[in-house]
C-alpha positions in Angstrom: -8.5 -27.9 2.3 -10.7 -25.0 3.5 -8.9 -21.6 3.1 -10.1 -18.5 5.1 -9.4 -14.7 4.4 -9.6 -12.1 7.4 -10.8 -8.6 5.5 -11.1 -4.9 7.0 -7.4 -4.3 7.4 -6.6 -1.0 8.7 -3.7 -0.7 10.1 0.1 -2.3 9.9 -0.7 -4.1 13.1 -3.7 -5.9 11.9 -1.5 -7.3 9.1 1.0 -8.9 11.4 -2.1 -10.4 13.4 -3.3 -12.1 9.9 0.0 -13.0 9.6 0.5 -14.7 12.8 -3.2 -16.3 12.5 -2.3 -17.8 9.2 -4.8 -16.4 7.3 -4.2 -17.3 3.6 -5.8 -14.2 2.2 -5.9 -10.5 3.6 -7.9 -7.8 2.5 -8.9 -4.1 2.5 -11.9 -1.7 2.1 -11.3 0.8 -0.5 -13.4 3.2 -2.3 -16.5 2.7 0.2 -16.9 5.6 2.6 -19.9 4.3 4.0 -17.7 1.1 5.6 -15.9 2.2 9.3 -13.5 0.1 7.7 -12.8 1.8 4.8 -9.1 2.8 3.8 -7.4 5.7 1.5 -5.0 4.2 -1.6 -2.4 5.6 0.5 -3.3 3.6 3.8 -3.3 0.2 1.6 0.2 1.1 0.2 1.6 1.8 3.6 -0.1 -1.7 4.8 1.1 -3.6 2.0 4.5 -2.1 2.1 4.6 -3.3 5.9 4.1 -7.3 4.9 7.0 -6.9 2.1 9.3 -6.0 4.4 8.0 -8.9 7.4 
């Protein structure tokens, strides 16, 4: 079975999109300022924090 992961999360909202796409991985840039994408530690905590309570 072919799994897919949807990456470049930056806000709570785009969790609950992956979510509701059934994505069976998420992910986030950290430690890259170059990437638009890119996220503080605090961002991710807030983000993950958001899903444990879904």
């Amino acid at each position: 079975m072919t799994k897919f992961k949807i990456c470049g999360l930056t806000t709570c909202q785009e969790a609950e999109w992956v979510s509701e796409a059934q994505a069976d991985y998420a992910g986030m840039v950290l430690f890259f300022p170059k990437s638009k994408r890119n996220i503080s530690v605090t961002q991710a905590e807030k983000i993950i924090q958001h899903c444990r309570m879904r």
